[in-house]
ChimeraX commands (.cxc) that place a marker at each C-alpha (Angstrom):
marker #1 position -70.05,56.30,38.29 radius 0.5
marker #1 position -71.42,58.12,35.27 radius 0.5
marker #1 position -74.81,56.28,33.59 radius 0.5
marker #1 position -75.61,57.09,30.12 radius 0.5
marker #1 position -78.59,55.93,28.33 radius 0.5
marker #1 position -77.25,56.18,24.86 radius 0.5
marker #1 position -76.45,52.51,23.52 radius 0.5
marker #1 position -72.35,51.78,22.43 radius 0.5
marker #1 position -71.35,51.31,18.68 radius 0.5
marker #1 position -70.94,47.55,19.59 radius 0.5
marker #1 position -74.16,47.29,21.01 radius 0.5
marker #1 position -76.17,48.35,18.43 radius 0.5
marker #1 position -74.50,46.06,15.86 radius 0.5
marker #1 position -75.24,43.12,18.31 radius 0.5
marker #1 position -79.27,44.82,18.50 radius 0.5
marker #1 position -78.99,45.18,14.43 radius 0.5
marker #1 position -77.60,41.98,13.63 radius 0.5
marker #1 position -80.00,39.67,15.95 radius 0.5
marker #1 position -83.07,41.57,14.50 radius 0.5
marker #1 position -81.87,41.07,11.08 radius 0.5
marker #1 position -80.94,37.36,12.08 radius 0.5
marker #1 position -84.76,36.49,13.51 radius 0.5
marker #1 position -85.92,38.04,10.52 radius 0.5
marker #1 position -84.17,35.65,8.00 radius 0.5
marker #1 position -85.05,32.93,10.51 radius 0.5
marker #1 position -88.48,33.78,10.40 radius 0.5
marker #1 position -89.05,34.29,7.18 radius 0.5
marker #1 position -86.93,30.37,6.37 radius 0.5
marker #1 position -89.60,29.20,8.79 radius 0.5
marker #1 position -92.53,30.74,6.94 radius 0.5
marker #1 position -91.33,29.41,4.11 radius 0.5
marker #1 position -90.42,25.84,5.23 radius 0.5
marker #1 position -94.23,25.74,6.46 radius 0.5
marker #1 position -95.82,26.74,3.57 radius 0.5
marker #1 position -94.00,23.93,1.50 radius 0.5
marker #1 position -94.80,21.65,4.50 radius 0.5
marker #1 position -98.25,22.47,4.34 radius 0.5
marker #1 position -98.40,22.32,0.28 radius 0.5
marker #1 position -96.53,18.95,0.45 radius 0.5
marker #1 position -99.74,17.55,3.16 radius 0.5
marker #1 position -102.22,19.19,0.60 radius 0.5
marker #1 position -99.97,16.96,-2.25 radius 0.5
marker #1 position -100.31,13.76,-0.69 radius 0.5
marker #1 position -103.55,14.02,1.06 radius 0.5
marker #1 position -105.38,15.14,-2.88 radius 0.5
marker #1 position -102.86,11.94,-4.09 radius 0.5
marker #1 position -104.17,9.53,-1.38 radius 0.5
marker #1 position -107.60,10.66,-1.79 radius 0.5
marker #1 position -107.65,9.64,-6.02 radius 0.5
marker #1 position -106.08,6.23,-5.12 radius 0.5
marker link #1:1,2 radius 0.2
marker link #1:2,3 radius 0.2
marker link #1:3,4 radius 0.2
marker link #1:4,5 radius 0.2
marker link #1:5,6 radius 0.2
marker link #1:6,7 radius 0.2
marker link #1:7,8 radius 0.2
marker link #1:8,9 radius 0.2
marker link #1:9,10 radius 0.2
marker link #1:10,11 radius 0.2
marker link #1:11,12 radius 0.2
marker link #1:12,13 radius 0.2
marker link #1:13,14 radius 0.2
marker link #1:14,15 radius 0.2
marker link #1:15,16 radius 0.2
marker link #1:16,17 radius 0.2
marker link #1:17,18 radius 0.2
marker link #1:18,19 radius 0.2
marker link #1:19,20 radius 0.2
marker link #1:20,21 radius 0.2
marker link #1:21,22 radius 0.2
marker link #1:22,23 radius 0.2
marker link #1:23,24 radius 0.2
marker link #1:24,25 radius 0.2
marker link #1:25,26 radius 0.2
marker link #1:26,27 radius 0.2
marker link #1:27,28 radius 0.2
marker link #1:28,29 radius 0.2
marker link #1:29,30 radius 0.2
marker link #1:30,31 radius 0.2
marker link #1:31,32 radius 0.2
marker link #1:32,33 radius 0.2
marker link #1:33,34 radius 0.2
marker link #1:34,35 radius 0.2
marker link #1:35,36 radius 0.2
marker link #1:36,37 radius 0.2
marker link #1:37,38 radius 0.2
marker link #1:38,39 radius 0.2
marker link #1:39,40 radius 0.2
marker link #1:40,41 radius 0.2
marker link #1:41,42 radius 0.2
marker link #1:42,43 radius 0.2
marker link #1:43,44 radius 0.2
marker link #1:44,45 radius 0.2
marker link #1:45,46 radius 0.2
marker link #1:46,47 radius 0.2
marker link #1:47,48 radius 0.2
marker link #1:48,49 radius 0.2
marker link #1:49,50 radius 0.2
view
């Protein structure tokens, strides 16, 4: 049985596309925090006027 170490066409495109995938998932994340966090910094300044 003949072992290469060279990845397949398909298997690269699998490797490409879940990279690319957690990238746009981590960078929704990032985002989702930051507007979390802004939203805290929103109501804790509004809480702390009343």
């Amino acid at each position: 049985m003949k072992t290469t170490s060279q990845q397949t066409a398909t298997s690269k495109l699998v490797n490409r596309f879940d990279k690319e995938l957690r990238t746009l998932l981590m960078n929704d994340l990032r985002a989702i925090r930051s507007v979390k966090a802004q939203m805290i910094g929103i109501n804790a300044n509004s809480l702390s006027a009343a």
